[in-house]
C-alpha beads as a LAMMPS data file, in Angstrom:
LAMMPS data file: protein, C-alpha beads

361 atoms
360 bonds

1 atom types
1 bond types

-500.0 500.0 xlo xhi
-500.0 500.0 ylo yhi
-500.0 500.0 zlo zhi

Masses

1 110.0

Atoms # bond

1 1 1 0.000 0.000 0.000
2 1 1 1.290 3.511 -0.968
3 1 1 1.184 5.989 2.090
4 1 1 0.731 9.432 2.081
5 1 1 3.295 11.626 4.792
6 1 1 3.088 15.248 5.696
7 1 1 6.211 16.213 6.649
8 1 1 6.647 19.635 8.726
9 1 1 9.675 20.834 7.464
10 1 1 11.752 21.293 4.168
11 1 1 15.979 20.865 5.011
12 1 1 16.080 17.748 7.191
13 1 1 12.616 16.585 6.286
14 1 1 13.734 16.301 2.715
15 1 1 16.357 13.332 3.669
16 1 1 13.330 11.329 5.136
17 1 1 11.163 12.540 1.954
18 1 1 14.167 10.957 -0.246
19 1 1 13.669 7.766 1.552
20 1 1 10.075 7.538 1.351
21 1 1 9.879 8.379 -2.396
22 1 1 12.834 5.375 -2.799
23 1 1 9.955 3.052 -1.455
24 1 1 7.191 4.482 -3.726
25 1 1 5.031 6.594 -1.377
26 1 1 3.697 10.336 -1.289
27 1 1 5.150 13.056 0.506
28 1 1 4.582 16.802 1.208
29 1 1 6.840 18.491 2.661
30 1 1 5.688 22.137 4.212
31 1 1 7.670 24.921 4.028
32 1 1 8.011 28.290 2.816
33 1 1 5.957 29.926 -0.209
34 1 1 9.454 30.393 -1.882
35 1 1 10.748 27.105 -0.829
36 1 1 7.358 25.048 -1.625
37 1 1 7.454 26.877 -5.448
38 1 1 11.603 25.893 -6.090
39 1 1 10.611 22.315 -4.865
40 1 1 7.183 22.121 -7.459
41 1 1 9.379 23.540 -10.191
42 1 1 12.243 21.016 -9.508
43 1 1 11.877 18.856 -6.850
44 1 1 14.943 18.040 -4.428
45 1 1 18.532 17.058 -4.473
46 1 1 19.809 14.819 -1.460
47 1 1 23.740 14.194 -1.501
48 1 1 24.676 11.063 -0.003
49 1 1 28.037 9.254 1.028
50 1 1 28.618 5.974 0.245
51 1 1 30.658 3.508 1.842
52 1 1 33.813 3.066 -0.438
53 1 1 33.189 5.780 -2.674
54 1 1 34.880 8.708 -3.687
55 1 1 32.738 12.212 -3.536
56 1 1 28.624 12.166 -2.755
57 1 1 25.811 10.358 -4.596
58 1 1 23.647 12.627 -5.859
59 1 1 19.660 11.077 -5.442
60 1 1 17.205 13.860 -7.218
61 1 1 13.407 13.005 -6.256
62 1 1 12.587 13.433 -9.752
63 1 1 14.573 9.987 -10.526
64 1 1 12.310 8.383 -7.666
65 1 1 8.947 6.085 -8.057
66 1 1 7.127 8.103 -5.348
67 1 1 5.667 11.777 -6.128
68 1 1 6.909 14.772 -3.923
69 1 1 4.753 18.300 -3.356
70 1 1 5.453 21.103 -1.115
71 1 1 3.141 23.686 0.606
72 1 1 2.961 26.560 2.916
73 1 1 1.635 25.482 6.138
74 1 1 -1.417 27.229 5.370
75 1 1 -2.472 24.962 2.585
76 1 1 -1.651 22.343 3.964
77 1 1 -5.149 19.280 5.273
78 1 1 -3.847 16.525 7.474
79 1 1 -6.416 14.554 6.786
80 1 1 -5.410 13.398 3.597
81 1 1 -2.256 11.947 4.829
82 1 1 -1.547 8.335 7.101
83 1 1 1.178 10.217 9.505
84 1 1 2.859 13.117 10.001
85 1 1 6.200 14.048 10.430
86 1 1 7.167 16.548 12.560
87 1 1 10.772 17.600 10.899
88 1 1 11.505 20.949 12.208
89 1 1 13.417 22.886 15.305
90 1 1 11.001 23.256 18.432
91 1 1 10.789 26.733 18.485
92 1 1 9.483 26.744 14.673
93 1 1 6.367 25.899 16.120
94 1 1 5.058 28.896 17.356
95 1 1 5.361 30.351 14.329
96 1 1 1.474 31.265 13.655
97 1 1 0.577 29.931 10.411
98 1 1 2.445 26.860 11.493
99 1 1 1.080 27.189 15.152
100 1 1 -2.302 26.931 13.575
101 1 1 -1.505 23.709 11.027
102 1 1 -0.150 22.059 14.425
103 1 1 -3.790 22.773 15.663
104 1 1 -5.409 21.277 12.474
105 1 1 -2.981 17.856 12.769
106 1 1 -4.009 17.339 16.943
107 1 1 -7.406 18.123 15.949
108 1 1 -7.059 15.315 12.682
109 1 1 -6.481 12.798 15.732
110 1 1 -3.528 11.269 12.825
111 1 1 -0.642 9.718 14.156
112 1 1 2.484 12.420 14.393
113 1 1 6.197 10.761 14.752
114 1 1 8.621 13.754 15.841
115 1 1 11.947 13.714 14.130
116 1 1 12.869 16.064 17.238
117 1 1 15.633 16.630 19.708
118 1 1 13.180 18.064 21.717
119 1 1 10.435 15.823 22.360
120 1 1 7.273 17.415 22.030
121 1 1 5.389 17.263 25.456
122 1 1 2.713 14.536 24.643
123 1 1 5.092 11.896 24.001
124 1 1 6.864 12.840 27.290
125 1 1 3.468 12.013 28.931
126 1 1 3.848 8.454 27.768
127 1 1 6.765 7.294 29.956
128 1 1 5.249 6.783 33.583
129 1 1 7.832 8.543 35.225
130 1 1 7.377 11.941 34.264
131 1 1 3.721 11.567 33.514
132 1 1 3.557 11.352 37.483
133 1 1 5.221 14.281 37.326
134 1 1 2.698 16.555 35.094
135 1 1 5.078 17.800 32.527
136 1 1 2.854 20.632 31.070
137 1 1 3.323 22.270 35.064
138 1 1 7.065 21.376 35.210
139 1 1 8.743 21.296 32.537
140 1 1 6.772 24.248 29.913
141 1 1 9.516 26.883 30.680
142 1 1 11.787 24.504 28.750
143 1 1 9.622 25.422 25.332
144 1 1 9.435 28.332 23.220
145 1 1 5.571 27.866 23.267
146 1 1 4.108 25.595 25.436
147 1 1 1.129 25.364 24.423
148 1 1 1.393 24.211 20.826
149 1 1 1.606 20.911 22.525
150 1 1 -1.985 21.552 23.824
151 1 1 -4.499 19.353 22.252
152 1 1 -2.250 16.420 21.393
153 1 1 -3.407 12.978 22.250
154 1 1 0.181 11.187 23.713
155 1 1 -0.672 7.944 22.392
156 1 1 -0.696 9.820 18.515
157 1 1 2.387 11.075 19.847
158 1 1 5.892 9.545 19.101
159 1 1 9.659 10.339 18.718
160 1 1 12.440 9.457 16.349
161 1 1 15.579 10.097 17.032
162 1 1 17.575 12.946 14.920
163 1 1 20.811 10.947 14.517
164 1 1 21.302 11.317 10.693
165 1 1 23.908 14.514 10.387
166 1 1 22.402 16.266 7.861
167 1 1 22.705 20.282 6.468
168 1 1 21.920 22.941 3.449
169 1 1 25.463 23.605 1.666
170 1 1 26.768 26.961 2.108
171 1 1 25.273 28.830 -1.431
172 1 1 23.139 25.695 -3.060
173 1 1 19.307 26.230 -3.307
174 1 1 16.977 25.137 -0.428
175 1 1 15.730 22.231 -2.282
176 1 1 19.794 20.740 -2.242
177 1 1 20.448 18.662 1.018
178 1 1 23.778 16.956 2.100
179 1 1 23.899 14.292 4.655
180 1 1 27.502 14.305 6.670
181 1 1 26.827 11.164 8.950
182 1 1 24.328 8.585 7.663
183 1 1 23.063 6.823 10.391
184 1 1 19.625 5.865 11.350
185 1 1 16.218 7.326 12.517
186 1 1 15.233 5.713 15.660
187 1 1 11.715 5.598 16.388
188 1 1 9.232 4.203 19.359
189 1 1 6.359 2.646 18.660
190 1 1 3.028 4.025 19.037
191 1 1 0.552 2.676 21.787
192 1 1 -1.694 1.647 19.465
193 1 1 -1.199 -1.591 17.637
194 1 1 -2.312 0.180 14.049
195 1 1 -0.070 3.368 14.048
196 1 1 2.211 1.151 15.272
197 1 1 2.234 -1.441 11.631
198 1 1 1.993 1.770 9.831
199 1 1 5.613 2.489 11.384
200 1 1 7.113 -1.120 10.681
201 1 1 5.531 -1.380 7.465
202 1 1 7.471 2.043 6.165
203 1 1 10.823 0.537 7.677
204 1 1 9.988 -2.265 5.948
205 1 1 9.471 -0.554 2.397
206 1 1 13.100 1.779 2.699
207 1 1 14.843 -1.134 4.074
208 1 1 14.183 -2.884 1.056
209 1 1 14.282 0.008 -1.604
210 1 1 17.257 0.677 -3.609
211 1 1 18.095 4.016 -5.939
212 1 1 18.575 2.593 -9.631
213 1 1 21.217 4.738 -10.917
214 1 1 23.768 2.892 -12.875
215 1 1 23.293 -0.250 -11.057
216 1 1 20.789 -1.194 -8.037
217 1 1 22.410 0.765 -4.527
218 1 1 21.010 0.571 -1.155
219 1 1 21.555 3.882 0.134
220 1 1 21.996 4.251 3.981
221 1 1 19.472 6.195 6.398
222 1 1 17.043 4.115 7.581
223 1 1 13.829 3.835 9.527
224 1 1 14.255 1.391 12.568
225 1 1 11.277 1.223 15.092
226 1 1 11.627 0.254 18.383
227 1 1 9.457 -1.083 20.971
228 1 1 11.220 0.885 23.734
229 1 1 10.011 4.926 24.266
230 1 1 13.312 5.686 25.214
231 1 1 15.777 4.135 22.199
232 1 1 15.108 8.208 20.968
233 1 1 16.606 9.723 24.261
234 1 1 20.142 7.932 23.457
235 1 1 20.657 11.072 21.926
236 1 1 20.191 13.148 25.229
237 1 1 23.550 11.918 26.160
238 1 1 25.098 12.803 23.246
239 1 1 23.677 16.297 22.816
240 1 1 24.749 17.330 26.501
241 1 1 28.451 15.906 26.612
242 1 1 29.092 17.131 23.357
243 1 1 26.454 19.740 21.271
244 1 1 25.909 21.683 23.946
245 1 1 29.423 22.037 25.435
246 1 1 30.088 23.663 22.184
247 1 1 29.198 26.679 23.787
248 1 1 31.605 28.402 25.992
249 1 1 31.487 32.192 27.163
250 1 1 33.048 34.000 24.425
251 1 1 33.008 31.502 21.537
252 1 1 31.916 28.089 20.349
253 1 1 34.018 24.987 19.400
254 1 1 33.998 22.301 17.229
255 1 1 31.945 18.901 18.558
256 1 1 35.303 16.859 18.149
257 1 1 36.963 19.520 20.582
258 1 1 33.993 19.768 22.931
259 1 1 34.167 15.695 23.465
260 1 1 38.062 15.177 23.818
261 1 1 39.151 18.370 25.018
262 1 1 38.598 16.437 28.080
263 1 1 37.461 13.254 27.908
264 1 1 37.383 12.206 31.001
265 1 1 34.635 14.669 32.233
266 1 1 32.381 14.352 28.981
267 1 1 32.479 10.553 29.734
268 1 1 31.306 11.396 33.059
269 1 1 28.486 13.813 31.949
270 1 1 27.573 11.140 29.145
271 1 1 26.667 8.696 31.793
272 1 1 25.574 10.866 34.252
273 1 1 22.619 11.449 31.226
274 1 1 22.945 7.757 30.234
275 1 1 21.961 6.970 34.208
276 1 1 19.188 9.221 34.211
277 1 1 17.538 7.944 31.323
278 1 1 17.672 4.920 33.000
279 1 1 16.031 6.052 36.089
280 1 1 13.280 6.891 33.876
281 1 1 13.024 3.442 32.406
282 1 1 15.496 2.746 30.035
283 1 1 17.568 -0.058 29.463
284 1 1 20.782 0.292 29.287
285 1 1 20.468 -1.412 25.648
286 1 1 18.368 1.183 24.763
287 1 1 21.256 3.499 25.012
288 1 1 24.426 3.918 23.099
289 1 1 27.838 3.448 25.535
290 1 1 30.192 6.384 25.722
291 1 1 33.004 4.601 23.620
292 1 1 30.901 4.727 20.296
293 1 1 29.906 8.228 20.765
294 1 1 33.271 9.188 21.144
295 1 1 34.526 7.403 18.118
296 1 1 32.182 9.126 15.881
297 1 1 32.805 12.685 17.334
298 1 1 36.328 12.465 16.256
299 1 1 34.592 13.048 12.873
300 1 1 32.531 15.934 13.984
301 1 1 34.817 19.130 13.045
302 1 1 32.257 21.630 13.086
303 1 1 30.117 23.288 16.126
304 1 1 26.942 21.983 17.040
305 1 1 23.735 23.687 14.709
306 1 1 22.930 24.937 18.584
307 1 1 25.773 26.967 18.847
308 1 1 25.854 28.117 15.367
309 1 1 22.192 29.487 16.180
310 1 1 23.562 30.913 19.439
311 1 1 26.716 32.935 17.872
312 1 1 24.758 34.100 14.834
313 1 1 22.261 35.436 17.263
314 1 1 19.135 33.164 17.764
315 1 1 16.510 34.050 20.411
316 1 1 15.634 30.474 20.496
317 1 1 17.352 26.782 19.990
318 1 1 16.076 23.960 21.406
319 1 1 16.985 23.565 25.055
320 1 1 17.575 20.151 25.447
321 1 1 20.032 20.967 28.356
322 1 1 17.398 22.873 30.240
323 1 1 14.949 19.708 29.779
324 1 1 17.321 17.168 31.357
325 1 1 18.524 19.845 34.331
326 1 1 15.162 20.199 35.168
327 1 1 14.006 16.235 35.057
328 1 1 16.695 16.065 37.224
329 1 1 15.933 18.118 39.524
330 1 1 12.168 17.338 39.534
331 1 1 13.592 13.558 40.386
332 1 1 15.394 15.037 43.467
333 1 1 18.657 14.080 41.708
334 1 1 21.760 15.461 43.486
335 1 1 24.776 17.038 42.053
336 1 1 23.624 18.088 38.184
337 1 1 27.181 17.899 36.411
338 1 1 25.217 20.256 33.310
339 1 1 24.057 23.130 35.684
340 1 1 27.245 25.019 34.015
341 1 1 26.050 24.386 30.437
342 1 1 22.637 25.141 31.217
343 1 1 23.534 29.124 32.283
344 1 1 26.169 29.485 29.389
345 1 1 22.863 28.943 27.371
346 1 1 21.057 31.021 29.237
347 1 1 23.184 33.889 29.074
348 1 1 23.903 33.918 25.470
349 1 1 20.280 33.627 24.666
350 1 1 19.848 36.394 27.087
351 1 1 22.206 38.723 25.403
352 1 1 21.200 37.755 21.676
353 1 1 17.769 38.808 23.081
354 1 1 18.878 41.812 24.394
355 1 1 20.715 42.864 21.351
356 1 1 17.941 42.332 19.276
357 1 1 15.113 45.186 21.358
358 1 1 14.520 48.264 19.537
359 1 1 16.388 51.124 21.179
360 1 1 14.618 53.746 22.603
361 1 1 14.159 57.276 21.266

Bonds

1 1 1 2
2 1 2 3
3 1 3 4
4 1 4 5
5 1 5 6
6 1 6 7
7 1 7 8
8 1 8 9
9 1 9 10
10 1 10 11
11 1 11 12
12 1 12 13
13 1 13 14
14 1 14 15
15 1 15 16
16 1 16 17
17 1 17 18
18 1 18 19
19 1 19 20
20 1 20 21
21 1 21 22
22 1 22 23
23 1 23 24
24 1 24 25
25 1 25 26
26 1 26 27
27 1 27 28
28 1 28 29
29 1 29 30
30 1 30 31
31 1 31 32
32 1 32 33
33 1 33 34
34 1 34 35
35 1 35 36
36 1 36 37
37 1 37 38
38 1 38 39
39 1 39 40
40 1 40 41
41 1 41 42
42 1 42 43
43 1 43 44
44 1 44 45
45 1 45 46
46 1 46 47
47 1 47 48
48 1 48 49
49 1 49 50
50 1 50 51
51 1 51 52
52 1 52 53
53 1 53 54
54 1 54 55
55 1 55 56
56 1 56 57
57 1 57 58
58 1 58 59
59 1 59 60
60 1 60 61
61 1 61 62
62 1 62 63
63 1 63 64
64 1 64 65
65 1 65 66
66 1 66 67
67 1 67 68
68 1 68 69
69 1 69 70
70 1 70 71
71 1 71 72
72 1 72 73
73 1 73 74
74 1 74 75
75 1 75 76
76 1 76 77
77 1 77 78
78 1 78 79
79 1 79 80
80 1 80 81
81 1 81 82
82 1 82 83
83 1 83 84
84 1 84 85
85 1 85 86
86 1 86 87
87 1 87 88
88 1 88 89
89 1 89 90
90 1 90 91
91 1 91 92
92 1 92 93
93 1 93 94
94 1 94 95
95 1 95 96
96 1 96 97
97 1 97 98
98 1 98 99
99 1 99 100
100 1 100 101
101 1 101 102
102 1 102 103
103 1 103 104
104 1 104 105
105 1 105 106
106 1 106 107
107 1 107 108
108 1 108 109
109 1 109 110
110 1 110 111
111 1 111 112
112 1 112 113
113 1 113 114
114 1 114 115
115 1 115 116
116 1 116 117
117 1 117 118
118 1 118 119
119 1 119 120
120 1 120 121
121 1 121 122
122 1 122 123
123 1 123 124
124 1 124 125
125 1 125 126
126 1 126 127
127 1 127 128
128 1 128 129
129 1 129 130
130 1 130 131
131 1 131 132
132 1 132 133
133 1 133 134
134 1 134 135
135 1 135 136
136 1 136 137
137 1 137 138
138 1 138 139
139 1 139 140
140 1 140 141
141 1 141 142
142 1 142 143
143 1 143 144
144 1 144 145
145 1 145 146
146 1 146 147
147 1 147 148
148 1 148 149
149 1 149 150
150 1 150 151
151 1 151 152
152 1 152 153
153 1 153 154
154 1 154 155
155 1 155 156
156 1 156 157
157 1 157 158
158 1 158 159
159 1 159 160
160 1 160 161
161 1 161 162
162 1 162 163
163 1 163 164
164 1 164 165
165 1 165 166
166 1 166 167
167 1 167 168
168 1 168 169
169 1 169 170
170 1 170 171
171 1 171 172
172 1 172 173
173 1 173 174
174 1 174 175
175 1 175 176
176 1 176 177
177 1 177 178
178 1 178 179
179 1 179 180
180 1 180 181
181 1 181 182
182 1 182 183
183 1 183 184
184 1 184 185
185 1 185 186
186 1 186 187
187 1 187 188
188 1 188 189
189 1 189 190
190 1 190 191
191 1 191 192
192 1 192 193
193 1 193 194
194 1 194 195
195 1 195 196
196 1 196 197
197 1 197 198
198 1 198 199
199 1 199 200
200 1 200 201
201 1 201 202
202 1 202 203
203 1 203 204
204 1 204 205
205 1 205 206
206 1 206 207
207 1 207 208
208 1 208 209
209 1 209 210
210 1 210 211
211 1 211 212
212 1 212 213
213 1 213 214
214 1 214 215
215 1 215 216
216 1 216 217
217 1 217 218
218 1 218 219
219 1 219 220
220 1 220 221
221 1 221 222
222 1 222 223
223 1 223 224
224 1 224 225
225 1 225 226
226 1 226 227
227 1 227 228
228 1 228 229
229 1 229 230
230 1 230 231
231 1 231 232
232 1 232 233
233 1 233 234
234 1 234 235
235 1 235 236
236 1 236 237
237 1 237 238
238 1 238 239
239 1 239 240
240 1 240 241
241 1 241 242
242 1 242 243
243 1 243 244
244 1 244 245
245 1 245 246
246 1 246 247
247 1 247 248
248 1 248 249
249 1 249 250
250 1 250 251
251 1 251 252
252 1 252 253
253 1 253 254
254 1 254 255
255 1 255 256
256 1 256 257
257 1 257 258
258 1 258 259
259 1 259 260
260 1 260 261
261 1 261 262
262 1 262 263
263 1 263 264
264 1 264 265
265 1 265 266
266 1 266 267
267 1 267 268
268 1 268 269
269 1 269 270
270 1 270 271
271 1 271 272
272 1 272 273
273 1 273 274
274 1 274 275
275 1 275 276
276 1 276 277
277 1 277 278
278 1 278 279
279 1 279 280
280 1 280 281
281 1 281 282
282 1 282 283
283 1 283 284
284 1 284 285
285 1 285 286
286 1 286 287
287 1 287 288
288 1 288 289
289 1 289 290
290 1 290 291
291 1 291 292
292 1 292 293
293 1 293 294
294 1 294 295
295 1 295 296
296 1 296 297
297 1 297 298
298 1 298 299
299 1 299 300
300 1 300 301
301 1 301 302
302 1 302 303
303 1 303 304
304 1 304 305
305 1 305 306
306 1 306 307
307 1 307 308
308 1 308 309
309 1 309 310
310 1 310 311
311 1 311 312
312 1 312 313
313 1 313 314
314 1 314 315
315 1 315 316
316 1 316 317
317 1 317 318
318 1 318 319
319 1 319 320
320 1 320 321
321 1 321 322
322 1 322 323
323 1 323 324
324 1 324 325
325 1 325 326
326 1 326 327
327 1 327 328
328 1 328 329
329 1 329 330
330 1 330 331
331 1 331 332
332 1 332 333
333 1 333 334
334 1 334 335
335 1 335 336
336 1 336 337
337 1 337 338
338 1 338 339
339 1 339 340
340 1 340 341
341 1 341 342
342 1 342 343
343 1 343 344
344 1 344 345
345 1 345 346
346 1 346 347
347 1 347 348
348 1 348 349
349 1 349 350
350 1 350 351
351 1 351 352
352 1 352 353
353 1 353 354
354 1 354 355
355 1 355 356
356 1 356 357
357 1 357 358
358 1 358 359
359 1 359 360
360 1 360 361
């Protein structure tokens, strides 16, 4: 069966787009009028690198069995589509015409899988441990807007993992995507049964399709599901002993740099996270050991997209670090080794914010 996918987002929703359309389904991706015209006039362009090969392989949706659209959030009915993705940064959301297409999907009661480091508040309702906890009441000031998340069933609510490295190159158009480390999306099951086979059966369909270019190639990126809600927060380890310690006072550092500067205290902040995930309920299979992460962060030469946003003078990024410091705290944990990262961010979003009010007369 061919499925139809709305996918919130254009840059990194584009890579799972490519992998859809491999397998033969529909996908729309919403975006920007400008965007949503250059990708009706000529589709997309994901670069990706292959094992063994020498430069990128370049897979144009044009060349693909499934048909791609694009649309401004306005235009856009969630009830013609199986699931939606929800492929952009947190703080996107509050945007109003997208605010109000976020409305339309909780109201569609369709099943929404967030490609998200920041876990959208209904799915954080589904793990026991912080449902007890109320999450809307402790943990909103963590959001740019809160109360997007309002309406949201949290069993129509789940979370892939962002782990494919993925980003616009510097002067191509917005319909060009390159991926820089091709792993996998890692997503939890639903709790029901049927969104749940809708989930397996598309991991199913790109595990098996291949790009016919000059010869049949299985491309990698692909879909795993998991029947574990926290295989997706492997990541928060990752993103606090590395992305965010990108950030220092007066300027930001590469990821490699940020991990083995000192490796010996981001392996202790890396399972300081792992730990708490797994006072939440994970096992430690769920989770990916410190050793692995640190192997592929030797590849990482760039800053984190966080502190990119940060130096270049965002208002917002996703505050993953804030999230964790405060499940910690609401869990009466003791000694929070991030409490330093967490006010770096804090005070660089508080000057960007500052620097960007209108001077008085």
């Amino acid at each position: 069966m061919k499925r139809n996918v709305l996918i919130l987002g254009a840059s990194y929703g584009s890579l799972l787009a490519t992998k859809l359309l491999m397998a033969g389904h529909r996908a729309t991706l919403v975006c920007t009028r400008a965007t949503a015209e250059l990708i009706n006039r000529e589709g997309t362009v994901v670069r990706f690198p292959m094992k063994g090969w020498q430069g990128l392989l370049q897979v144009p949706s044009a060349a693909l069995p499934g048909r791609l659209d694009a649309c401004e959030p306005a235009s856009a009915d969630p009830a013609r589509y199986d699931l939606v993705v929800l492929g952009m940064q947190e703080a996107q959301y509050g945007e109003r015409s997208v605010r109000e297409l976020v409305g339309r999907i909780a109201r569609s009661r369709k099943p929404c899988l967030a490609i998200m480091n920041m876990p959208p508040l209904p799915f954080l309702r589904r793990i026991p441990a912080l449902a007890a906890l109320n999450p809307h009441a402790d943990l909103n000031h963590c959001y740019a807007d809160p109360a997007v998340w309002d309406g949201f069933e949290p069993g129509l609510m789940s979370l892939a993992s962002p782990d494919p490295q993925a980003f616009r190159p510097q002067g191509e158009p917005k319909n060009v995507l390159q991926v820089g480390l091709p792993t996998n999306f890692k997503a939890a099951r639903f709790e029901s049964e049927t969104h749940t086979a809708l989930l397996r059966e598309l991991e199913a369909d790109i595990e098996s399709a291949r790009f016919a270019g000059k010869s049949e190639l299985e491309l990698p990126v692909k879909l795993k599901v998991h029947d574990s809600l926290f295989v997706p927060l492997a990541k928060w380890p990752m993103l606090i002993a590395g992305n965010y310690r990108c950030i220092r006072p007066q300027e930001m550092i590469p990821i490699r740099e940020a991990v083995h500067g000192n490796v010996d205290r981001s392996r202790e902040i890396y399972n300081w996270v792992a730990n708490l995930c797994m006072g939440l309920g994970a096992d430690a299979a769920d989770l990916v050991p410190f050793e692995k992460y640190a192997k592929a962060a030797e590849g990482l030469a760039k800053p984190s997209s966080a502190a990119r946003a940060l130096f270049g003078g965002a208002r917002h990024i996703e505050r993953v670090d804030s999230l964790v410091y405060s499940i910690a705290g609401r869990l009466g944990a003791r000694r929070v080794p991030q409490r330093e990262i967490v006010r770096q961010v804090d005070d660089r979003l508080a000057a960007n914010r500052h620097a960007a009010e209108p001077v008085a007369a």
